[in-house]
C-alpha positions in Angstrom: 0.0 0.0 0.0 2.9 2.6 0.9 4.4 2.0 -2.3 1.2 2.6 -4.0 0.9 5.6 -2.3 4.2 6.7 -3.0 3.5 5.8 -7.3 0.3 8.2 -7.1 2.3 10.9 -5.5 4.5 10.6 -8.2 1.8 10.5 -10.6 0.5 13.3 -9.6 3.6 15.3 -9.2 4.3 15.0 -13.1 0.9 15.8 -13.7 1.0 18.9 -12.0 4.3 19.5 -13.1 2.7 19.2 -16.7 0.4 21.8 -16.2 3.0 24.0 -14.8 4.4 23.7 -18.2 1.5 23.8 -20.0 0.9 27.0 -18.4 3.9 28.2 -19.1 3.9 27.7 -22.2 0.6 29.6 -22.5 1.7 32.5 -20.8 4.6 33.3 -22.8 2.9 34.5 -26.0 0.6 36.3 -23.9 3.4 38.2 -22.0 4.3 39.9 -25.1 1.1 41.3 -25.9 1.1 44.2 -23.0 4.7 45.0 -24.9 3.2 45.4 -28.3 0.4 47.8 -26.8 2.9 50.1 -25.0 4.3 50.3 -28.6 1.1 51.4 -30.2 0.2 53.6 -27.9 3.4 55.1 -27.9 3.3 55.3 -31.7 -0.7 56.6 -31.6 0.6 59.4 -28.8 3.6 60.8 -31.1 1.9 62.1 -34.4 5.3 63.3 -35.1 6.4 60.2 -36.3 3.7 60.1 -39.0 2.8 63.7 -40.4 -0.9 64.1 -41.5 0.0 64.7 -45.6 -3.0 67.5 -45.9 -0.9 69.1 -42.8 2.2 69.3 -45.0 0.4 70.7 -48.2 -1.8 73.1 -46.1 -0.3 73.6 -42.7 -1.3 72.1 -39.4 -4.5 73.0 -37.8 -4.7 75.4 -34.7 -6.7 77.7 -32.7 -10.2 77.4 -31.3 -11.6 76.5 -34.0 -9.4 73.8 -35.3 -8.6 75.4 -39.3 -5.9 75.6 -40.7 -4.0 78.8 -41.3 -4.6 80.7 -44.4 -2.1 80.3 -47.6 -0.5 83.7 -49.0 -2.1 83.7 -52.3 0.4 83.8 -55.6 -0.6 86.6 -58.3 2.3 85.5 -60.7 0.7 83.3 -62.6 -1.6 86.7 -63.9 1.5 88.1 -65.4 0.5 86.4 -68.9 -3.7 87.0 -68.7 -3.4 90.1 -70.7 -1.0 88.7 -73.2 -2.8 85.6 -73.6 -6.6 86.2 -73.1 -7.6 89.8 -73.4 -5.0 90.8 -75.8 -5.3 87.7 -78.2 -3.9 90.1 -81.3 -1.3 92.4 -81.6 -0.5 95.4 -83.8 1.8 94.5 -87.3 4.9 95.7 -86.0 5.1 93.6 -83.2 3.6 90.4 -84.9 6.5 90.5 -88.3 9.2 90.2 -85.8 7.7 87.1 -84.5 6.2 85.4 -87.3 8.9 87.1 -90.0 7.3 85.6 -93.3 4.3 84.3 -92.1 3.3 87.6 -91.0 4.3 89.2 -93.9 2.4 86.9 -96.4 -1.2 87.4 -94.1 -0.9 91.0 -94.5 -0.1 90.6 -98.0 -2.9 88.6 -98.3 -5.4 90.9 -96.7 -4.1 94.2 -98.6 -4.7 91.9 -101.8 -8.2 92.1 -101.3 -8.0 95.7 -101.0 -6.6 95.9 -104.4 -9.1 92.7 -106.1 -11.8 93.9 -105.0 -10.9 97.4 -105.8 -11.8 98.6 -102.6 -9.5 102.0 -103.1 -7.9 103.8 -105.4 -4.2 105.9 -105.4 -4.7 109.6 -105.2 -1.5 112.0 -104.9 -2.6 115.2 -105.1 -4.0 115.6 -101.4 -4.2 119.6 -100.0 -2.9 119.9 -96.3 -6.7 119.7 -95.0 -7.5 116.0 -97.0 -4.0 114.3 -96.1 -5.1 115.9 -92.1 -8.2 114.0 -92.6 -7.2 110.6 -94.1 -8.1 107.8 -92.0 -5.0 105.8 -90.6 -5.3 102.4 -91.9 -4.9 99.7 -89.1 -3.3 96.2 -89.3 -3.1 93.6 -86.8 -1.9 89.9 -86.4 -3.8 86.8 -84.8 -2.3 83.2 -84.6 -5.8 81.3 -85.0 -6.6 78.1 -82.9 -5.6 75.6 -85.9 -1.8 77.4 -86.2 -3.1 79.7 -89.3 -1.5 83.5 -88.8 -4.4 85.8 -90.2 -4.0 89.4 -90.8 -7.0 92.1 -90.4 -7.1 95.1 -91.2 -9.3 98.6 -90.4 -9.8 102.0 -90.9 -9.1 103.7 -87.7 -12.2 106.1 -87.8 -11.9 108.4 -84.5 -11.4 110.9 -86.8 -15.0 110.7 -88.1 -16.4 111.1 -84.4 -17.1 114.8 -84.5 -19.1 114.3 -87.7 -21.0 110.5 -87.6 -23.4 109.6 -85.3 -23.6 107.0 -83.4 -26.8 105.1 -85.6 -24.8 106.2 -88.9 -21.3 104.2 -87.0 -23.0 101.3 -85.9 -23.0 98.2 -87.3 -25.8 95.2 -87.3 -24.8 92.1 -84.9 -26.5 89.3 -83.6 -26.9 89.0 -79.8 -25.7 86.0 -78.3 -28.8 85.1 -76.8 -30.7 85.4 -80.2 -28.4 83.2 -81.3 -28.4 80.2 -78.7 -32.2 80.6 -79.1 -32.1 80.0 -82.7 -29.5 77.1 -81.8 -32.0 75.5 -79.4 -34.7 75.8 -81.8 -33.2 74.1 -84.4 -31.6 71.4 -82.3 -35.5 70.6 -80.8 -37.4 70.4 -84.6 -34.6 68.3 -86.3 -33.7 71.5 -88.7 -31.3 71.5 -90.9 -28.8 74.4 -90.3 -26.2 76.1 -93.3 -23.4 78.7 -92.4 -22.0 80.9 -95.0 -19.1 83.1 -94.8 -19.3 86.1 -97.2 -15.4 87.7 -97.3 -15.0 90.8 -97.0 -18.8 91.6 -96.2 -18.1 95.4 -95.6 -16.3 95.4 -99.3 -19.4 94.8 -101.0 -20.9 98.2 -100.5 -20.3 101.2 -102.4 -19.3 104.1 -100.4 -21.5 107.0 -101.1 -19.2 110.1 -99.3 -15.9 111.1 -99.8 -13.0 109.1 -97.2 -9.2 109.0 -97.9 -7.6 106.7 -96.2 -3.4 106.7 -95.3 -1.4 103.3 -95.4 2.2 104.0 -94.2 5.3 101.8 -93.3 5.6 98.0 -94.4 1.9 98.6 -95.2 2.8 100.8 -97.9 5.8 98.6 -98.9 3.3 95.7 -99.3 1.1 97.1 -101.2 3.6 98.0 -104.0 4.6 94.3 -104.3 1.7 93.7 -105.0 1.1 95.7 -108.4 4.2 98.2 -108.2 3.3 99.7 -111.9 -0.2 101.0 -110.3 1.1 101.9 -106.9 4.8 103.1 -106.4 4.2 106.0 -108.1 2.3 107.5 -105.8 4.2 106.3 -102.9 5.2 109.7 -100.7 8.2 109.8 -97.7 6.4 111.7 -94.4 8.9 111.8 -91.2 11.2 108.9 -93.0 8.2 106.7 -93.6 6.5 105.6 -97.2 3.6 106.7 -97.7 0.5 105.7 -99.5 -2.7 107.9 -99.9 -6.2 106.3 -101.3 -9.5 106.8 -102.0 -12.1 104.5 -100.4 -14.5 103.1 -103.1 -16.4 100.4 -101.1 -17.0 100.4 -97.7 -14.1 99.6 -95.0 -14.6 98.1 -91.5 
């Protein structure tokens, strides 16, 4: 019986002793976790480590209200508006130097229609009082969407304030609105819908009062090459410049 005793002792000696283990072996992932909170914490408690991105672009929020201060605005980038937008063509001088023989051949093309459609015609003898009055003929220089440099030209009619009025000045144009109406209009009824461009629509009319108009510079030059037997004859130097007096025969914008 004693020894019997003494077997169950053992017994249960390595039984507990194999929960001992068993427990230890338990316990010793679970000691770890308390480690790997401490960590998180530590790395939730330290934003310093990890920077907000939106606090690097804008700044870091502050004050009562919790915003973020406000950015200095930039004005450089306005620097090119007026260049770009509002002033989208510029006077003939400026343009030649830039586009050299492109610019040269769209104002040669737009003086030629001056001369097909016989739109003026040379005069010389001018008194003091006629040359004072000549209109100053206009040219400017646009680089279209699609690359095309186009040349337009105009009679530069301040001149003829003191004596026009307004109604006699202005000219027929459709309002936007009226247009987008007509647009919508068409779209809801299925209609079919024709543009037509008419070229030089002011060149059309004949001009029923007397105008001289004054083309001076590279204008004048330009206008030689293109018939010089008709025109360099009556080509006139004023302050160093060529100078080209005619008389309008159809109506100029």
């Amino acid at each position: 019986d004693d020894d019997s005793d003494d077997e169950g002792d053992d017994e249960g000696d390595d039984e507990s002793t194999n929960e001992n283990n068993a427990k230890v072996e338990v316990e010793v992932p679970c000691n770890d976790a308390p480690t790997t909170e401490v960590q998180t914490d530590d790395v939730e408690n330290n934003p310093q480590e990890e920077s907000d991105p939106l606090d690097t672009k804008y700044g870091v929020r502050s004050g009562n209200h919790d915003l973020r201060a406000r950015k200095p605005r930039d004005y450089s980038h306005l620097h090119a508006t007026p260049e770009s937008i509002v002033m989208t063509q510029h006077s003939m001088k400026k343009r030649l130097k830039l586009y050299c023989d492109k610019g040269v051949d769209s104002v040669l093309d737009e003086l030629k229609q001056l001369h097909d459609r016989k739109v003026v015609e040379s005069k010389k003898a001018l008194t003091r009082e006629e040359k004072r009055a000549a209109l100053q003929y206009l040219m400017f220089i646009k680089e279209k969407r699609c690359g095309r440099i186009k040349a337009r030209g105009c009679a530069d009619g301040r001149k003829q304030r003191a004596h026009t009025t307004k109604e006699e000045a202005s000219s027929p144009t459709v309002a936007i609105e009226s247009l987008l109406l007509t647009c919508v209009i068409d779209a809801k009824e299925n209609r079919d819908v024709a543009t037509v461009d008419i070229p030089g629509a002011f060149m059309q009319v004949d001009m029923d009062e007397l105008v001289h108009m004054k083309l001076e510079g590279k204008m004048a030059e330009i206008m030689v090459r293109i018939d010089p037997k008709l025109y360099r004859k009556y080509i006139t130097v004023e302050n160093g410049k060529q100078v080209l007096y005619v008389e309008l025969k159809k109506a100029l914008y």
